[in-house]
N, C-alpha and C positions, 0 to 999 in steps of 0.2 A: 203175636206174629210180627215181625220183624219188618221196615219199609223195605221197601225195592233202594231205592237209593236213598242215601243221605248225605248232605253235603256237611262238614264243618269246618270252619272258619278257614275256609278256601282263603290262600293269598298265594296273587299274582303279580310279578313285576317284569319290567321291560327295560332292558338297558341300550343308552343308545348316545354317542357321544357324550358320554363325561354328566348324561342326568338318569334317573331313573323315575319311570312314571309308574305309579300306584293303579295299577289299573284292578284291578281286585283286591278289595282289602278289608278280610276276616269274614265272606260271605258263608249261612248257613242256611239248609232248607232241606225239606224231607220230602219225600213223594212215596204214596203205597202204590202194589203194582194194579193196575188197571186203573188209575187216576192219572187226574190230568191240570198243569199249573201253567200258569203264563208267568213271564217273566218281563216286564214292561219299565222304559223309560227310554230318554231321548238318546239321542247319537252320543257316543262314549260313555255310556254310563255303566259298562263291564258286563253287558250282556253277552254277548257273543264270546267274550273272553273267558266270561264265567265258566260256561258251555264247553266251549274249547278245552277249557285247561280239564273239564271232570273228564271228557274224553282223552287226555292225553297229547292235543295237538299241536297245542303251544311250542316253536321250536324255538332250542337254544343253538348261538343268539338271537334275535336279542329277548326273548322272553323265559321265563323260570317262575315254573311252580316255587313256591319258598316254602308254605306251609296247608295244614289241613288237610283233613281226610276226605277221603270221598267213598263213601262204602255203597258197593253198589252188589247185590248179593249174596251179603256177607263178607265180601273179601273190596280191601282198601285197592282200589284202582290206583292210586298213587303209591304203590309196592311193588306195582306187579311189573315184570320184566318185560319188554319191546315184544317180543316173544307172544308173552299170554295176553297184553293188549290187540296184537293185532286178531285174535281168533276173537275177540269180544267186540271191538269195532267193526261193524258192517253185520253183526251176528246178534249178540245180545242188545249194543246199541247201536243205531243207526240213525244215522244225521239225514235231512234234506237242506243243502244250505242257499244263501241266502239268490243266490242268482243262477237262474236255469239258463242263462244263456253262457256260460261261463264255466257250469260246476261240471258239462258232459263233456268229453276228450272230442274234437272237434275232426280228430282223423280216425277215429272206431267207428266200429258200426254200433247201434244200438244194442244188439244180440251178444257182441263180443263185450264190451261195458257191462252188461248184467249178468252172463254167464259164467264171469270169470268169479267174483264174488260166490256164485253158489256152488261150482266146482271146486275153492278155495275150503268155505267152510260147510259146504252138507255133503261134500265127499262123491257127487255128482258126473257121471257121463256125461259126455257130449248133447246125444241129444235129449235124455232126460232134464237137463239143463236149459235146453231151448224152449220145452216142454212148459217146463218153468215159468221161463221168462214170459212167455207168451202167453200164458195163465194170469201171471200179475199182470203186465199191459190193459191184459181183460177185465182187469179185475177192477182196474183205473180209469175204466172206459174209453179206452184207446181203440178206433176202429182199423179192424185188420190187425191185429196184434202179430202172428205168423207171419203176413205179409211184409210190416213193419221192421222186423227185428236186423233186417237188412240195410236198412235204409242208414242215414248218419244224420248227426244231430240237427245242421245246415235246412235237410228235409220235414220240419216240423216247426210249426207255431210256436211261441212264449207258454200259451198254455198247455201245448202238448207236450214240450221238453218239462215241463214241471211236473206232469204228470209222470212224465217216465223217472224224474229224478224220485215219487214219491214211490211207484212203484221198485225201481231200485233200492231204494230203503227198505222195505218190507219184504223184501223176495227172501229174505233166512225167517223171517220169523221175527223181528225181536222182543224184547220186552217189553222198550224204553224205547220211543222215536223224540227225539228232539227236530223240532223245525223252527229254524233259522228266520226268520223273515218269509216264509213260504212265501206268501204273495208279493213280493217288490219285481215293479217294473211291471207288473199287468195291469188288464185296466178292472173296474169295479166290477162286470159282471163276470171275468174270469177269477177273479178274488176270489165270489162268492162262492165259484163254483169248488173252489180246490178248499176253502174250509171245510164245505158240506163234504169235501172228500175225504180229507183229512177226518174230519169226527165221525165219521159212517165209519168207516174203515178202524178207529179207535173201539169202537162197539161190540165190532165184526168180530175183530181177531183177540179183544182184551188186554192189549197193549197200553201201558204211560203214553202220555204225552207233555215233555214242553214247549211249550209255544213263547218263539223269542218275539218280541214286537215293539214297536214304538208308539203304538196305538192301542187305545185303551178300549176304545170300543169295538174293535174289531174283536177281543178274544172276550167280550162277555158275555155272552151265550153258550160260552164251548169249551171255559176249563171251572174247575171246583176250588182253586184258590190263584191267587193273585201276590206277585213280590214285588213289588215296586224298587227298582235300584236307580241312583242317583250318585255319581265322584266314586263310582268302585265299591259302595255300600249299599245293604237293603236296608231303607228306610221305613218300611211297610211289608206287613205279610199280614195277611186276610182273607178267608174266604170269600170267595169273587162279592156274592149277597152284598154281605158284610162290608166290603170294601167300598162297593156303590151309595150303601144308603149309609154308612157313619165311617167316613174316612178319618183317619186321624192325625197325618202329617202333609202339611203344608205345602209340600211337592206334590202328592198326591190330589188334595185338591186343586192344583193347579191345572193338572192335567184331565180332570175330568171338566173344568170346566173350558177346558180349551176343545171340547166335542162335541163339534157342530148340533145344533140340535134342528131334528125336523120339525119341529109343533109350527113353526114360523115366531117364537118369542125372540128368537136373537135379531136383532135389527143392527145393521153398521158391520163393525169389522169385527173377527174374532177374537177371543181371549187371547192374549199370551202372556207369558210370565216374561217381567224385563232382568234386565242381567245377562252374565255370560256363562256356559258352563264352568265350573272349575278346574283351578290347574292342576294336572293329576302329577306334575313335578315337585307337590309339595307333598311332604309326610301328613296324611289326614290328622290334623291336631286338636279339629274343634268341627262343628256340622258344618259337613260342606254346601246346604243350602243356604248357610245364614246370611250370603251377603246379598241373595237374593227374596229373603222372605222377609215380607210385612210385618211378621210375629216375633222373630229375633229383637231377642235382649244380650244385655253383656256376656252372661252365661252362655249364651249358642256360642256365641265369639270367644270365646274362651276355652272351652271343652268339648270334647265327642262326648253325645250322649249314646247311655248304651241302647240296646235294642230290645225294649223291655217286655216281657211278654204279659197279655192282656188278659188271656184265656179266652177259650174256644176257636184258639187256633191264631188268636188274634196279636200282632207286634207291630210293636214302632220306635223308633227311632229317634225322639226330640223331646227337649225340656219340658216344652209349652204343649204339652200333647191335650191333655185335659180339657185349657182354655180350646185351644184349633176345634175339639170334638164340640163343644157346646155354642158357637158360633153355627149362623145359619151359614151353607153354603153357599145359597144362590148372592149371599150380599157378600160375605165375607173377601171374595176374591178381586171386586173391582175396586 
């Protein structure tokens, strides 16, 4: 049986005054349908971009798909004409992005915002449509859903506009939900509550899930592998498990030891990794962590290593992978 999606060697560039940044470059990953993958690393590391571009949203200027496929139901999204993207966007995939204060039209009402989507693509009356919407609200646990759909975005919490951006994602159906940063800008007990949404809801209907994130702990409880990307490349793919108890690239465990822990063993300040992210103005030539890891030798500085697969689902990204696995964690990082 054939995944639901599958990305390959996705590249993305940005052209912008006289440089061009590498901001996706040759990413690959598979998802089967009713699974669920996080997609994790710090600010710029081509997550959102990644995402963006399998959906088609990337505009030119300044940005351009360059290469790879993206098959996502047997048929390469990167083929397909403006036309059949748009009945597949908000249909088959559907995004919740990264800021609910922002992502809802700030002059509709809530009801006209999600009604139009399901009149678009499930071929929808007026108030079958209402019908609808006011069903997913419910479904979201939005109180008053009918009352609600009146109302405009201005009229609702941070958490409750997220809630309707997630229920707006889900009101066709779709396969494949990507979530953007779902929770930024809420505070920790609305977090919580819109993961437990998000994965109930994954359950409910049998739908993919990626989950974009900068945070490692937040998605590990809640998806079945993990990709770590770093300078517009995956440096790591693992199942979530897998990833926690034997990471094997040097970004990676950077990041997990930079999460906070509750036992109370961390005393003083937290982990961070020193250095700066890289500059995606240069053509990826050699591993772009090397100027930042401990474990770099002249070889990291020298070459891209490729992405070598481990089995059982398992790859990485780095020369010294070996050594990195066979070092304890908890000492290796400081």
């Amino acid at each position: 049986m054939p995944s639901l999606l599958e990305v390959r060697d996705l590249v993305t560039r940005f052209y912008s005054e006289g440089a061009v940044i590498h901001a996706v470059n040759g990413v690959s990953f598979s998802l089967d349908t009713g699974a669920s993958m996080a997609i994790v690393g710090e600010s710029g590391s081509g997550k959102s971009v990644t995402v963006m571009s399998l959906m088609r949203l990337v505009r030119f200027p300044p940005g351009r798909i360059e290469g790879g496929e993206v098959i996502f139901e047997e048929r390469d999204l990167l083929r397909l004409s403006e036309e059949e993207m748009r009945r597949i966007r908000g249909n088959r995939i559907a995004m919740i992005f990264q800021d609910p204060m922002t992502s809802l039209n700030p002059v509709l009402s809530i009801g006209l915002q999600m009604t139009e989507g399901l009149r678009a693509h499930l071929g929808l009356g007026e108030r079958a449509a209402r019908d609808r919407a006011a069903e997913m609200l419910s479904l979201v646990g939005l109180p008053r859903p009918k009352e609600r759909l009146d109302d405009y975005p201005h009229q609702f919490s941070g958490g409750q506009r997220q809630r309707i951006m997630i229920a707006l994602a889900l009101s066709c159906n779709p396969a494949l939900l990507i979530a953007d940063e779902p929770t930024t800008a809420l505070d920790v007990t609305v977090q919580a509550q819109i993961v437990e949404l998000i994965q109930g809801l994954r359950e409910k209907l049998g739908m993919a899930v990626i989950w974009i994130s900068h945070n490692l702990g937040l998605v590990a409880g809640v998806v079945d592998k993990v990709a770590v990307m770093y300078g517009g490349h995956i440096v790591e793919q693992s199942p979530v498990d897998e990833l926690y108890e034997h990471p094997r690239h040097p970004y990676t465990l950077g990041l997990l030891k930079a999460i906070p822990k509750m036992d109370g063993r961390d005393q003083g300040r937290l982990f961070s990794i020193d250095g700066m992210p890289p500059d995606l103005r240069r053509p990826p030539e050699s591993c772009p962590f090397a100027p930042r890891c401990i474990y770099a030798v002249d070889r990291c500085r020298q070459a891209l290593p490729p992405l070598d697969e481990l089995g059982a689902g398992q790859s990485v990204r780095c020369w010294r992978a070996d050594e990195v696995a066979a070092l304890n964690v908890a000492g290796a990082m400081r």
